[in-house]
C-alpha positions as CSV (number, residue, x, y, z in Angstrom):
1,X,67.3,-34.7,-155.6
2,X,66.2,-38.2,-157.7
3,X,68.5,-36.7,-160.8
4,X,71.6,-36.8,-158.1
5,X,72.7,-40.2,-157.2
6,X,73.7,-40.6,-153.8
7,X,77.3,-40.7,-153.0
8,X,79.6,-40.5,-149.7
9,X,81.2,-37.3,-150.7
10,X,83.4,-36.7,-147.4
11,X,85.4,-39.6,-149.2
12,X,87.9,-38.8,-151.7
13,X,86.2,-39.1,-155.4
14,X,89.3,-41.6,-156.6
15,X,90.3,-44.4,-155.7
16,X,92.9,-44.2,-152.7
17,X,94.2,-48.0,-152.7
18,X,96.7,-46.9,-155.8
19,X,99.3,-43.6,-155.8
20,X,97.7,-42.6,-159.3
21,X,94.2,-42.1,-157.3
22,X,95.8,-40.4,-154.2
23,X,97.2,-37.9,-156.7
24,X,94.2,-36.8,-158.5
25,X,92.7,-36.2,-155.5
26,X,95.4,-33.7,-153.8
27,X,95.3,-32.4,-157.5
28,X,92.2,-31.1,-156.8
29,X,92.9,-30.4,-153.3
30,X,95.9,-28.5,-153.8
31,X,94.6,-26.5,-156.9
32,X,96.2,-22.9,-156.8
33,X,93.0,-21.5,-158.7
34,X,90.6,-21.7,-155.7
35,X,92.8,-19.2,-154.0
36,X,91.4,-16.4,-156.3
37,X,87.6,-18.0,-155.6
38,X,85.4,-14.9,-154.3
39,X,82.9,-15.1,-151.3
40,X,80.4,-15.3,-153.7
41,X,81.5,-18.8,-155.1
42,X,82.9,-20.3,-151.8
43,X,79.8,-19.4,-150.2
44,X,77.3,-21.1,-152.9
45,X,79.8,-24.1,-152.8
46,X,79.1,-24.3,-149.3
47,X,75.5,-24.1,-149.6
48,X,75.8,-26.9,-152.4
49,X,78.0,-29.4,-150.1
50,X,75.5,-28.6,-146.7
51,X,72.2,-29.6,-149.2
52,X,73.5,-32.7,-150.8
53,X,74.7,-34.0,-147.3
54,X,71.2,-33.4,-146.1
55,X,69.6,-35.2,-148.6
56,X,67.6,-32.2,-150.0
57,X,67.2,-30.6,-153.3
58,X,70.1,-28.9,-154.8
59,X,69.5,-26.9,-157.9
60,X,72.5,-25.1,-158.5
61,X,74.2,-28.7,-159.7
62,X,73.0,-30.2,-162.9
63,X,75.1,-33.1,-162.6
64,X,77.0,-35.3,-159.6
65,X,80.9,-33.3,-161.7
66,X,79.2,-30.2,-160.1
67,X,78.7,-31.7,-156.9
68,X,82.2,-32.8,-156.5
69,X,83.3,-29.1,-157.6
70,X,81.5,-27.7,-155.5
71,X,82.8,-30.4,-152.7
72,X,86.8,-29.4,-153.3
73,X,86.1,-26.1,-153.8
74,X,84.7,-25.7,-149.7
75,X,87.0,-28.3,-148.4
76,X,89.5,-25.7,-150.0
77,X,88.2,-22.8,-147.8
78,X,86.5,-24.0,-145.0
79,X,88.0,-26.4,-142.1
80,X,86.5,-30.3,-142.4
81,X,85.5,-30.4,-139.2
82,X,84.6,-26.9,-137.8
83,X,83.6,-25.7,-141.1
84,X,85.1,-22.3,-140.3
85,X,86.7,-20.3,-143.0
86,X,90.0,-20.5,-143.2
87,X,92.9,-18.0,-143.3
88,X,93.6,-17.3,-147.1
89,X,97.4,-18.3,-147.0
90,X,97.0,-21.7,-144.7
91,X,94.5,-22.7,-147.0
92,X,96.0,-26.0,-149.1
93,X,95.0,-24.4,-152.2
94,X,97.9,-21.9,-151.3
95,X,100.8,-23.9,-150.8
96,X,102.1,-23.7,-154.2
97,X,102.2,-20.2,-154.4
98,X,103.7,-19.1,-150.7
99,X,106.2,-21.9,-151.3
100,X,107.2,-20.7,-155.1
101,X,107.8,-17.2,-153.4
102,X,109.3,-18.6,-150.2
103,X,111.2,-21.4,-151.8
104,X,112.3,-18.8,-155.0
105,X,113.7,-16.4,-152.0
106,X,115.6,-18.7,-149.9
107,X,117.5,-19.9,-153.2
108,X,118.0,-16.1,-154.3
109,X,119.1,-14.9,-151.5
110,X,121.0,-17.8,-149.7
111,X,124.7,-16.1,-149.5
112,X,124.4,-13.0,-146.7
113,X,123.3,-14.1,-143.6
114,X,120.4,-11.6,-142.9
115,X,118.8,-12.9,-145.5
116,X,119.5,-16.5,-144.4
117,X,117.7,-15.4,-141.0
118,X,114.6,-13.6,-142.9
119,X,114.0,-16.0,-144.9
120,X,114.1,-19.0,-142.9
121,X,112.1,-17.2,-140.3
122,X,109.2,-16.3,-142.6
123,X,109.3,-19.9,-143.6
124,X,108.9,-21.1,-140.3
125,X,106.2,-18.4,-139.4
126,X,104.1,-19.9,-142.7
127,X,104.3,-23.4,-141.6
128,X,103.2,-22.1,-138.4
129,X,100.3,-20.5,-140.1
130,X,99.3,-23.5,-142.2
131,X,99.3,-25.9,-139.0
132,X,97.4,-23.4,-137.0
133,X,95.0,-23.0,-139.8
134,X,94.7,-27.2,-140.5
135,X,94.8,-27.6,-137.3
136,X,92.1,-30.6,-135.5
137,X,89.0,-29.2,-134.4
138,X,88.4,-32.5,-132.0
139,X,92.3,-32.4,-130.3
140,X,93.5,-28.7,-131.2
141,X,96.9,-27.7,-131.4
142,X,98.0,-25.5,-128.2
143,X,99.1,-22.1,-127.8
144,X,102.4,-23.7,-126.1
145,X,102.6,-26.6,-128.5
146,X,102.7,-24.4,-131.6
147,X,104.8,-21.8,-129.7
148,X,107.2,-24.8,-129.0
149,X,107.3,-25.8,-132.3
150,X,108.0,-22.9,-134.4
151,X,110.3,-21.7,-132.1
152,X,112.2,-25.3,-132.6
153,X,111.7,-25.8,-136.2
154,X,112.9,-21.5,-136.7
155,X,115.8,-22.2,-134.8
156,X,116.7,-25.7,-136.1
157,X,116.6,-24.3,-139.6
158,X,118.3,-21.1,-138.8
159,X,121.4,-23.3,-137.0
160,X,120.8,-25.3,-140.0
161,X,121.5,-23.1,-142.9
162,X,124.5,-21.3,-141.0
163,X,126.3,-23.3,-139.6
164,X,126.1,-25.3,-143.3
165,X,126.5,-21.5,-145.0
166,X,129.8,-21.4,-143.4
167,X,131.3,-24.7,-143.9
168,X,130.7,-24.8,-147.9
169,X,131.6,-20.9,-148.2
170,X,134.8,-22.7,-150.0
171,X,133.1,-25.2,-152.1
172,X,131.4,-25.7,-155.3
173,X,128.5,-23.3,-155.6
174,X,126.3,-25.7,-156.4
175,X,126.9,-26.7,-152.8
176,X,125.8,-24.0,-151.7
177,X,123.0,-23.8,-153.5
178,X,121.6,-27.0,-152.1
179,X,122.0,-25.7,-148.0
180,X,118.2,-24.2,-148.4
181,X,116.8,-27.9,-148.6
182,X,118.6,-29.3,-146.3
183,X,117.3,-26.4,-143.8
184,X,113.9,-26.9,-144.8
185,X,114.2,-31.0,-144.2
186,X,115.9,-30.1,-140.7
187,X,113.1,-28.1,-140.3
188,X,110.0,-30.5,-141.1
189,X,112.2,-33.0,-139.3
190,X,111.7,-31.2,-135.7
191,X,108.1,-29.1,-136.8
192,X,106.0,-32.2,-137.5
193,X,106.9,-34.6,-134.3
194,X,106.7,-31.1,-132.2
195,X,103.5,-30.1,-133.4
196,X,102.0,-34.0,-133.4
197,X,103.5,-34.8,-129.8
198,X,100.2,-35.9,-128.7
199,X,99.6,-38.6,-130.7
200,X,103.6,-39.6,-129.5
201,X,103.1,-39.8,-126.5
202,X,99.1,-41.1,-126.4
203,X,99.3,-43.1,-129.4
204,X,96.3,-42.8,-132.7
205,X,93.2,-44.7,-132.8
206,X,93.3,-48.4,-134.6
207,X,90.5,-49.2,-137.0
208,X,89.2,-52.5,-138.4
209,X,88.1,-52.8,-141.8
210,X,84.7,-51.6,-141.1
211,X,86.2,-48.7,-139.3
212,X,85.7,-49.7,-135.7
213,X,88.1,-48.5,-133.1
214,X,89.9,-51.7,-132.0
215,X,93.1,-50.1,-130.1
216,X,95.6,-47.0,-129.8
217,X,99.1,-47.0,-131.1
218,X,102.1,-45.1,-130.3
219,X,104.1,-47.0,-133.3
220,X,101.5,-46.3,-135.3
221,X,101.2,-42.6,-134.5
222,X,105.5,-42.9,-135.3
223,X,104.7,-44.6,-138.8
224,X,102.3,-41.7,-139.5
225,X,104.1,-39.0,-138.5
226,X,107.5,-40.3,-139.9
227,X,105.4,-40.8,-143.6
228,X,104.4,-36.8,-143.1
229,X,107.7,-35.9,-143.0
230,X,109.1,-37.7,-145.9
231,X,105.8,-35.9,-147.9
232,X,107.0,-32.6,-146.8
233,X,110.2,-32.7,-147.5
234,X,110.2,-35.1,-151.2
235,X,107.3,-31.7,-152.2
236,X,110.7,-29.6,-151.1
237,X,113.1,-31.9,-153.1
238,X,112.1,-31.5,-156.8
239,X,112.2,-27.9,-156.6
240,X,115.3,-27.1,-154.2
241,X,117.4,-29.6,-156.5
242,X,116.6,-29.2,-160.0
243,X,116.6,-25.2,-159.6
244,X,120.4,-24.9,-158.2
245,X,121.2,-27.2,-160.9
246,X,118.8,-24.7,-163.3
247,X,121.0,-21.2,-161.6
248,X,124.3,-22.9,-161.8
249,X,123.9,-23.9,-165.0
250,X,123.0,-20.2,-166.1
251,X,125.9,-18.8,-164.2
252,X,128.5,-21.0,-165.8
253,X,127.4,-19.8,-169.1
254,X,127.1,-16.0,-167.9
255,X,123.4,-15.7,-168.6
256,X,123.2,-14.0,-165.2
257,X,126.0,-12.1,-165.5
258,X,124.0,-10.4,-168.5
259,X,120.6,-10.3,-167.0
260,X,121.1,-10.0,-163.1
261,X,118.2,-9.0,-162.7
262,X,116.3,-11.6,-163.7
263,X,118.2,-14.5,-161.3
264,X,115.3,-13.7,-158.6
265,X,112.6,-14.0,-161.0
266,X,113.7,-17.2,-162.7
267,X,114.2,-18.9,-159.6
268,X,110.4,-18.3,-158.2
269,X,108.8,-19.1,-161.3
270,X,110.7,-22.6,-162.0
271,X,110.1,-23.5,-158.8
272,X,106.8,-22.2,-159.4
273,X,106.1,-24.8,-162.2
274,X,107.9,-27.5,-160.1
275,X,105.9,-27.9,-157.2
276,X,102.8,-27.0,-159.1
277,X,103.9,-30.6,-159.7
278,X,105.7,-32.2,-156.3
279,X,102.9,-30.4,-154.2
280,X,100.1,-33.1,-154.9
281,X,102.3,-35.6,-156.0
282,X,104.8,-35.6,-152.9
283,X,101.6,-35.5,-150.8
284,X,99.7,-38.7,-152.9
285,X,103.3,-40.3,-151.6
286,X,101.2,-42.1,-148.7
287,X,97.6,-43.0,-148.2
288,X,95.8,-41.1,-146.0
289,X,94.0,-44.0,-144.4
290,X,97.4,-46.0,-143.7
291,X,97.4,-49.5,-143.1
292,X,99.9,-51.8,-140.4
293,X,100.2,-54.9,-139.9
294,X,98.7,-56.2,-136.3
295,X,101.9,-58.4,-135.9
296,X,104.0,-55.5,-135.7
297,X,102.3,-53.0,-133.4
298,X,103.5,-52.6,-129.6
299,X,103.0,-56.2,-127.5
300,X,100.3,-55.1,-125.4
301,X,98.7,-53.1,-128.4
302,X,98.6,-56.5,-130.2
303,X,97.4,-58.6,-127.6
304,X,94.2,-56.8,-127.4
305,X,93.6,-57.0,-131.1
306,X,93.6,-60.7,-131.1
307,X,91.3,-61.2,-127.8
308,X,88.7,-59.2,-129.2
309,X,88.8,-60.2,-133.5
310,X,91.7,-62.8,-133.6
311,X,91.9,-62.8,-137.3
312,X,92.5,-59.3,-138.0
313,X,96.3,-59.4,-139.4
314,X,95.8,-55.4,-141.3
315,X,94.2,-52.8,-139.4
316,X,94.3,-49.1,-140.3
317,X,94.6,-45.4,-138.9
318,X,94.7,-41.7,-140.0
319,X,98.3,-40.8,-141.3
320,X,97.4,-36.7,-141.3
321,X,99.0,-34.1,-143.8
């Protein structure tokens, strides 16, 4: 263990002060490769991430790059804090390709309004999955909470993407092209704050720079969740507004009316390649570890900060995914 250097590796590997750090790590952490890792690997990387923590001997890694492969390849697969393994498609590593198929249909098949329904509904039932899945192992979601939410966020999309459906039946079909996003950001709109309402209503934990709790905020827990949802949906945006423009432009000059068949195809692989891009990027939007200014948290909130360390002005909190 001498060779290995000792390193906090339940910290990001790259810096997370500046956006270009924050993005290769979600790079790594999004990476649609490690869906296809076997038992076989996610098990040794396991094994790897469990020694090194321990301080003992690991001689499956040569070098501190196999360490930190090792590292994203389990926090891929297994829960941070239960270290259970998780359900293949609520796995991070599998957002890029659920959304290229999800994202590829609900373009495709945006005009009839069963598909609408479908659609939108197995978009919902995903999101459900991957907040189940990512859910906190210390404050867990609840059966009712995450009932209550995907019920919400299923409907509020479905009303979304109807009601919308019918009022640009007459317009450019561009227009109409573009009514899947603006489902899927009503959507994320009512999912998050539903499925966070804890942290709403009983504030986060406040932490000094040397990560002691100093308070809880509510407007904190706002600015956290409020950041989540402009992630979520600028990961949506790229993809759900380059790829109408992409169709349109391909049934203006009758490419589709040639090749039909291929308007489903072409669809789910750009956006493929898009979010590939916006996944890790949209999420590297934020850091994780946010920061807020002591002057602007709730009166009470800020009044206890300055009893106990009156020249803390920045103190910091989890944001979440």
């Amino acid at each position: 263990m001498a060779l290995l250097p000792r390193v906090d590796i339940d910290k990001p590997k790259f810096d997370q002060s500046t956006y270009l750090g924050r993005a290769k790590h979600f790079i790594l952490v999004t990476n649609p490769l490690n869906v296809f890792a076997t038992n076989t690997q996610l098990e040794t990387a396991r094994q790897i991430v469990q020694k090194y923590r321990a301080g003992k001997d690991v001689p499956e890694a040569k070098s501190m790059d196999d360490i930190w492969r090792a590292k994203y390849l389990y926090d891929s697969a297994f829960h941070p804090e239960t270290g259970e393994k998780q359900i293949i498609i609520g796995r991070m590593s599998a957002q890029m390709p659920m959304n290229m198929l999800i994202t590829g249909c609900m373009m495709t098949f945006y005009k009839t309004t069963p598909a609408v329904v479908f659609w939108q509904w197995f978009n919902q039932t995903f999101n459900a999955i991957v907040n189940y899945t990512n859910r906190s192992g210390t404050s867990p979601i609840s059966q009712s909470q995450l009932i209550t939410s995907y019920c919400l966020a299923t409907s509020g999309a479905l009303g979304t993407a109807l009601t919308l459906n019918r009022a640009v039946k007459n317009m450019n079909p561009l227009i109409g092209r573009l009514v899947p996003l603006v489902a899927v950001a009503a959507a994320n709109c009512i999912n998050i704050p539903c499925m966070r309402m804890q942290e709403l209503r009983n504030g986060v934990v406040l932490l000094d720079e040397k990560n002691a709790e100093v308070g809880i905020s509510k407007k904190a827990a706002f600015l956290g969740i409020s950041a989540v949802v402009v992630s979520r949906i600028a990961m949506a945006l790229p993809g759900m507004t380059l790829t109408p423009m992409l169709m349109n432009k391909l049934e203006k000059n009758g490419f589709l009316k040639r090749y039909p068949r291929s308007n489903a195809p072409i669809q789910t692989l750009f956006c493929g390649l898009i979010l590939l891009f916006a996944t890790p990027l949209g999420c590297a939007f934020f850091s994780q570890r946010a920061a807020v200014q002591v002057d602007s948290l709730e009166t009470e909130v800020r009044e206890s900060i300055k009893k106990k360390q009156p020249d803390l002005e920045t103190v910091w909190y989890n944001k979440g995914l």
